[in-house]
VEXKE-814607 format. One record per atom (N, C-alpha, C, O): x, y, z; residue in three letters. Coordinates in steps of 0.05 Angstrom, whole numbers, padded with zeros to 5 digits, always signed. Layout:
REM residues N
XYZALA...
END
This chain:
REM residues 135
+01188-01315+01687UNK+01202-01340+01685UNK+01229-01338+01699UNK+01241-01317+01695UNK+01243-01360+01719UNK+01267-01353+01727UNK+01290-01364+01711UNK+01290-01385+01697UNK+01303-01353+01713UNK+01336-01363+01700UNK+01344-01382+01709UNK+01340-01383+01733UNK+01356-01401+01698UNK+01363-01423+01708UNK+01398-01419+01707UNK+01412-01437+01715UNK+01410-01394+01698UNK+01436-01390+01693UNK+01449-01386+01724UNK+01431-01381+01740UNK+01468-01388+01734UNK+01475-01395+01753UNK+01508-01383+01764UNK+01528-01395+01758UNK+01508-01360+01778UNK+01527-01347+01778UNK+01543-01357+01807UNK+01532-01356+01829UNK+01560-01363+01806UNK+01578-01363+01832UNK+01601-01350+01853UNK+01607-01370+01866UNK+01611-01338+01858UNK+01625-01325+01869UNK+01642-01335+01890UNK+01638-01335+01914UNK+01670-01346+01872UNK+01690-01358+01899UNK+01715-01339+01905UNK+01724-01320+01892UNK+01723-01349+01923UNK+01739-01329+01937UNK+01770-01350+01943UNK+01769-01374+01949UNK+01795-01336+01940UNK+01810-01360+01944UNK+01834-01335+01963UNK+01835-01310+01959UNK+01847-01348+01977UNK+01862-01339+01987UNK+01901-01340+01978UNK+01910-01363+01982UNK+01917-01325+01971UNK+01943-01329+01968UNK+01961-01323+01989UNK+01976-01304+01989UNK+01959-01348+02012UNK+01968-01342+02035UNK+02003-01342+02037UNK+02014-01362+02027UNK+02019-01322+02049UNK+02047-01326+02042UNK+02047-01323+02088UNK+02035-01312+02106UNK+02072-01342+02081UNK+02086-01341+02108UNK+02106-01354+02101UNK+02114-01376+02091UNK+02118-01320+02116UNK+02160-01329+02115UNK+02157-01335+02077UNK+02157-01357+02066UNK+02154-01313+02064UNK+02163-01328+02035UNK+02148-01351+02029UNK+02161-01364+02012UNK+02135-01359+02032UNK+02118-01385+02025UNK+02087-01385+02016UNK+02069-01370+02024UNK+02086-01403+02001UNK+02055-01396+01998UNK+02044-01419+02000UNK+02056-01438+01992UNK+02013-01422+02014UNK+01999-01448+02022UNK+01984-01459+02002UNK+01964-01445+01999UNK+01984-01472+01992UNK+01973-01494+01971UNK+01957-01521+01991UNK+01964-01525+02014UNK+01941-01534+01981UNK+01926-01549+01995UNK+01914-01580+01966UNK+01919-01582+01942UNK+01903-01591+01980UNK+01901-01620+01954UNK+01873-01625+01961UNK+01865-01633+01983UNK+01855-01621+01935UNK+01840-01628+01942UNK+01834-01661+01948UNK+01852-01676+01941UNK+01808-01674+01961UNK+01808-01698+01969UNK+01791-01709+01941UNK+01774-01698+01927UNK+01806-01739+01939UNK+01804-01745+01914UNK+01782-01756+01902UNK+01780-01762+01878UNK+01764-01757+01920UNK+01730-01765+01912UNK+01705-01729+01915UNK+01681-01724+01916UNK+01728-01716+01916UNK+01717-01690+01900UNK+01708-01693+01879UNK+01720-01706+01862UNK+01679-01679+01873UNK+01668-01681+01844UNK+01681-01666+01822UNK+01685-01674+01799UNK+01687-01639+01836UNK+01699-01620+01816UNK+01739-01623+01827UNK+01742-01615+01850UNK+01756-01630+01817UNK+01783-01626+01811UNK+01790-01639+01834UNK+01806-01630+01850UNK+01775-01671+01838UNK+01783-01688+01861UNK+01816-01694+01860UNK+01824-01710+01843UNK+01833-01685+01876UNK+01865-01694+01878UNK+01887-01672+01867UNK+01911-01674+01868UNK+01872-01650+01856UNK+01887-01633+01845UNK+01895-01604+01872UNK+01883-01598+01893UNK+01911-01596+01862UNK+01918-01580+01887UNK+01906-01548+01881UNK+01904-01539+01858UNK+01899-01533+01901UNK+01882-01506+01899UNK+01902-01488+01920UNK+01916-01494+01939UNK+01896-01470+01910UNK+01893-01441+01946UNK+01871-01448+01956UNK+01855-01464+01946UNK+01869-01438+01972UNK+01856-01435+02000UNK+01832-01424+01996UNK+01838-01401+01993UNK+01805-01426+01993UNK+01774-01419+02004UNK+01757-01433+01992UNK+01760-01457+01988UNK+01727-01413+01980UNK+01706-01413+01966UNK+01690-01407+01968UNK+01692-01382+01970UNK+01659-01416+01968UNK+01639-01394+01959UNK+01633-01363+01978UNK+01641-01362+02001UNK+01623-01346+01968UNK+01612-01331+01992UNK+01588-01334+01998UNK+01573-01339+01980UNK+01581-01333+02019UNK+01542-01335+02034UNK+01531-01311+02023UNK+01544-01292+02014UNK+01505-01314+02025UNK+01484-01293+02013UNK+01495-01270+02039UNK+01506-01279+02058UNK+01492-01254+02037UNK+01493-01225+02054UNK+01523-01224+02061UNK+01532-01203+02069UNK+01541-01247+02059UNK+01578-01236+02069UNK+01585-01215+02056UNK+01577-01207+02035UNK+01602-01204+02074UNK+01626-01185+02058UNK+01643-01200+02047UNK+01642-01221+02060UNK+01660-01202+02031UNK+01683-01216+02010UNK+01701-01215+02032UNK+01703-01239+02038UNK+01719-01197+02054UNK+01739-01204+02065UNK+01727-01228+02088UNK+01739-01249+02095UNK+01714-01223+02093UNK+01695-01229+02113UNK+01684-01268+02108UNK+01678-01285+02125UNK+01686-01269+02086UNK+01675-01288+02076UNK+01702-01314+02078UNK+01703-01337+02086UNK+01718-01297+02067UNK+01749-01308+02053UNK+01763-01315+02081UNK+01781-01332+02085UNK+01750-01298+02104UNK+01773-01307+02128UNK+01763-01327+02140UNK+01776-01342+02154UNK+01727-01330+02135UNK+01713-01349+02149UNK+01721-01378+02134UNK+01723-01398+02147UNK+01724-01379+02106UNK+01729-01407+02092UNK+01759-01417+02095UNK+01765-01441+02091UNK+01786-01391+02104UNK+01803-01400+02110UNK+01805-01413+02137UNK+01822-01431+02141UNK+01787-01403+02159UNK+01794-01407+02179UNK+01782-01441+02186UNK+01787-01456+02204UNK+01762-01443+02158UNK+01738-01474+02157UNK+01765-01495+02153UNK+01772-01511+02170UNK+01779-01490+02127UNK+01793-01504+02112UNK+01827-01506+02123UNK+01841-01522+02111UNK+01835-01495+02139UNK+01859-01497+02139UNK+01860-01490+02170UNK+01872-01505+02186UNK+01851-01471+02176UNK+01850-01470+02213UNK+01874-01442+02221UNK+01888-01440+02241UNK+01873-01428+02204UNK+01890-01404+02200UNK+01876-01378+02209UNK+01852-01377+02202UNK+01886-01358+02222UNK+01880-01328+02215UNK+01896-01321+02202UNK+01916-01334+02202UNK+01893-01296+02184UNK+01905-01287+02171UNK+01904-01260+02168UNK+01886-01252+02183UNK+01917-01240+02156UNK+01916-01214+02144UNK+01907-01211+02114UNK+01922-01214+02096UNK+01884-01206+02112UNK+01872-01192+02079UNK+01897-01176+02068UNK+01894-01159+02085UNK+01911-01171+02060UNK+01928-01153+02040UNK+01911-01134+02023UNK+01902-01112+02031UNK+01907-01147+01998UNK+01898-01131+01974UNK+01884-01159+01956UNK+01885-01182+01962UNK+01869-01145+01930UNK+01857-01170+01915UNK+01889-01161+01892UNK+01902-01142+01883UNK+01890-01200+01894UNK+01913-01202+01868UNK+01901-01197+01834UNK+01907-01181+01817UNK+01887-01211+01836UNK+01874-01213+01806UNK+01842-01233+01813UNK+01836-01244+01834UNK+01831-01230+01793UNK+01793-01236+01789UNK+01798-01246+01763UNK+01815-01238+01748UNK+01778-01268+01759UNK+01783-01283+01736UNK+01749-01298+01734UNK+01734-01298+01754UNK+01742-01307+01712UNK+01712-01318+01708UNK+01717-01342+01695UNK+01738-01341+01684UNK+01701-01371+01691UNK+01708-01377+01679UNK+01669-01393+01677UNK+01653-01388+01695UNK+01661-01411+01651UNK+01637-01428+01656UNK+01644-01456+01664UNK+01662-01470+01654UNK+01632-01463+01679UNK+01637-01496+01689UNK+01612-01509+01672UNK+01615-01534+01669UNK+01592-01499+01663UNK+01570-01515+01643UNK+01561-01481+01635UNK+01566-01458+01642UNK+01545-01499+01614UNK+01529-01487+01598UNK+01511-01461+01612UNK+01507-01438+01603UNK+01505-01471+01634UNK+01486-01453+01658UNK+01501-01446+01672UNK+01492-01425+01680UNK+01524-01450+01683UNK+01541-01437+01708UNK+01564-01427+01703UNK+01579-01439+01687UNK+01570-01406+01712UNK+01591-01379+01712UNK+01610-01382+01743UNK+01600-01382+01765UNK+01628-01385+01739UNK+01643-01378+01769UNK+01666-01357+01756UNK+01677-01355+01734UNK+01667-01337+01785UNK+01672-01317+01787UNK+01695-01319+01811UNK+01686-01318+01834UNK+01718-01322+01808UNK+01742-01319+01821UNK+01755-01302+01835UNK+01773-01296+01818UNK+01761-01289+01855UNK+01774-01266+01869UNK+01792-01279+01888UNK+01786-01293+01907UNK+01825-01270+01875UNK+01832-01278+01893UNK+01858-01251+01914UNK+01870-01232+01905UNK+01859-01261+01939UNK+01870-01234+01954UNK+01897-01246+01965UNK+01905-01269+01969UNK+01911-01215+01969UNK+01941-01236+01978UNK+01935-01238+02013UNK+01926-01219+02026UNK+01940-01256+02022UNK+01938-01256+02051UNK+01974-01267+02066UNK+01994-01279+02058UNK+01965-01253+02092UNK+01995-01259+02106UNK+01983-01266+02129UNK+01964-01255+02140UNK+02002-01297+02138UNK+01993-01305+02160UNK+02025-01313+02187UNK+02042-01331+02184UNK+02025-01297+02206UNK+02039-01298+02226UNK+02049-01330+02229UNK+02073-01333+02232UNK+02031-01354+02229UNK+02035-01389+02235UNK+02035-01391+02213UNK+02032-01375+02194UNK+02042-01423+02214UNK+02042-01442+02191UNK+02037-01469+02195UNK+02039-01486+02177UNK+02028-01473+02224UNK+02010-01494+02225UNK+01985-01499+02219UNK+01967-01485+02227UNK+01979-01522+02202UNK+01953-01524+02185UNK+01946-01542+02198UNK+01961-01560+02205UNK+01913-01541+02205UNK+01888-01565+02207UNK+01870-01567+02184UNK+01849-01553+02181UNK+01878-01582+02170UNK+01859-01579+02146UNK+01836-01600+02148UNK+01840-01623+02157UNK+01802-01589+02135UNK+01785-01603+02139UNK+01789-01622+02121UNK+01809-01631+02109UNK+01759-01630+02124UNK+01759-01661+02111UNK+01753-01655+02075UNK+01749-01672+02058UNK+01755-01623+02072UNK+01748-01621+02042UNK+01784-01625+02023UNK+01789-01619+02000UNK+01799-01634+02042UNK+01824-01632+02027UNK+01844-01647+02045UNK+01845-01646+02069UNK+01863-01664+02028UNK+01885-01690+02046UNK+01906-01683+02047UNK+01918-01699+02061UNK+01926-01658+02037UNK+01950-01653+02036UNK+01945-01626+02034UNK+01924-01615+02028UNK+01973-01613+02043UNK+01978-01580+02048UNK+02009-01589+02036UNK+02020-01610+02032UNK+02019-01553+02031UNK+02046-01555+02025UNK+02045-01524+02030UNK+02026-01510+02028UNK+02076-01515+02040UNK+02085-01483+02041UNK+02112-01491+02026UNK+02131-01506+02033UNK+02108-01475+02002UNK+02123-01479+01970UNK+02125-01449+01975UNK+02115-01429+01987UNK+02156-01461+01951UNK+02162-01428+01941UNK+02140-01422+01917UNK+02124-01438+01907UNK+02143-01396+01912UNK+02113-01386+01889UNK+02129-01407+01864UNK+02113-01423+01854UNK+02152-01409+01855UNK+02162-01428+01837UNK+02144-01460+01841UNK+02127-01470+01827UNK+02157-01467+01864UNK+02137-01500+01867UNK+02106-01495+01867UNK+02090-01511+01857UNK+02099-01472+01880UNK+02071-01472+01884UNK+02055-01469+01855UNK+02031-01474+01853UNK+02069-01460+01835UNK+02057-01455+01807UNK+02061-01483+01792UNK+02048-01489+01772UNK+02077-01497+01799UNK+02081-01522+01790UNK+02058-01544+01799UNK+02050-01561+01783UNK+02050-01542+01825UNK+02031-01549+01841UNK+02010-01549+01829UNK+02000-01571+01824UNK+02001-01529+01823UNK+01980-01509+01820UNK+01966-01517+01783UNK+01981-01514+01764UNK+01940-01526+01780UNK+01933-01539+01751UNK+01936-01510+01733UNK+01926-01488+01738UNK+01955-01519+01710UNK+01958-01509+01686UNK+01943-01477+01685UNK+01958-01458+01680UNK+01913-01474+01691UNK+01909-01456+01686UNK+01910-01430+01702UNK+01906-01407+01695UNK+01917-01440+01732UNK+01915-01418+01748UNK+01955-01407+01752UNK+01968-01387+01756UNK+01959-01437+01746UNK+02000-01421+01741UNK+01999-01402+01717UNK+02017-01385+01718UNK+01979-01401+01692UNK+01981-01385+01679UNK+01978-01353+01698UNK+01993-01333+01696UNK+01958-01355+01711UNK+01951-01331+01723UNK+01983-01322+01736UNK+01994-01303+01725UNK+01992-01333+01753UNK+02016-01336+01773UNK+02029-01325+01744UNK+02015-01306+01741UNK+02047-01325+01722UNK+02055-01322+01707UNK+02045-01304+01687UNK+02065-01305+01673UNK+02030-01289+01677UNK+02010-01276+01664UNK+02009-01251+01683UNK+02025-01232+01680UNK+01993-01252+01698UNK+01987-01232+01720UNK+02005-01214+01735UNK+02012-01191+01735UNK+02009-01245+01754UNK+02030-01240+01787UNK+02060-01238+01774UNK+02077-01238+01791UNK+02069-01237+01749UNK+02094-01235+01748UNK+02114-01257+01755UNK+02137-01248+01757UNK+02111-01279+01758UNK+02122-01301+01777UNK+02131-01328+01763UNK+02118-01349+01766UNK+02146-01327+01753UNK+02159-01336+01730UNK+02165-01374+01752UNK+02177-01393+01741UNK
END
């Protein structure tokens, strides 16, 4: 019999340039957290590598290269009863700061990690605060 449980694996990026970090909004007829603001990526494809994956959804979503750093912190959380998402997120540094952002999001911002946690819904400024030290 197959499982109907449902595991996901997203990937988000903590892009800093010049001191700044990129935040993005999602578009407001999003199903999941339509208008609320995120970092940068998401899922990985069947066979990606994780850096590999993270530079391809930055480069979808925002129109950036970047530098992989290190992973900041990994976090899980359930979105239903059957589905698990699985969070990794990495610090990245990017040389520009001009953004093309797709059509999955209507606003960008390069905030200090202060504004960007303000930005940022309740539970992931916990992380920023909790974690990253970033008061």
């Amino acid at each position: 019999m197959t499982s109907l449980n449902e595991i996901v694996v997203v990937l988000k990026g903590f892009i800093l340039h010049k001191g700044k970090v990129l935040t993005v909004q999602r578009a407001h007829d999003d199903e999941v957290g339509g208008g609320t603001w995120e970092l940068v990526g998401g899922q990985i494809h069947f066979g990606e590598d994780l850096e590999a994956a993270l530079l391809r959804e930055i480069q979808e979503e925002v129109g950036l290269d970047v530098t992989v750093e290190r992973i900041l912190y990994a976090t899980t959380f359930q979105t239903h009863a059957t589905r698990q998402v699985v969070i990794l997120t990495y610090l990245c540094k990017s040389d520009h700061h001009e953004v093309v952002l797709s059509q999955e999001h209507i606003d960008y911002r390069w905030s200090t990690k202060e504004q960007s946690r303000k930005l940022l819904p309740p539970a992931i400024s916990r992380v920023f605060v909790g974690r990253m030290g970033i008061e």
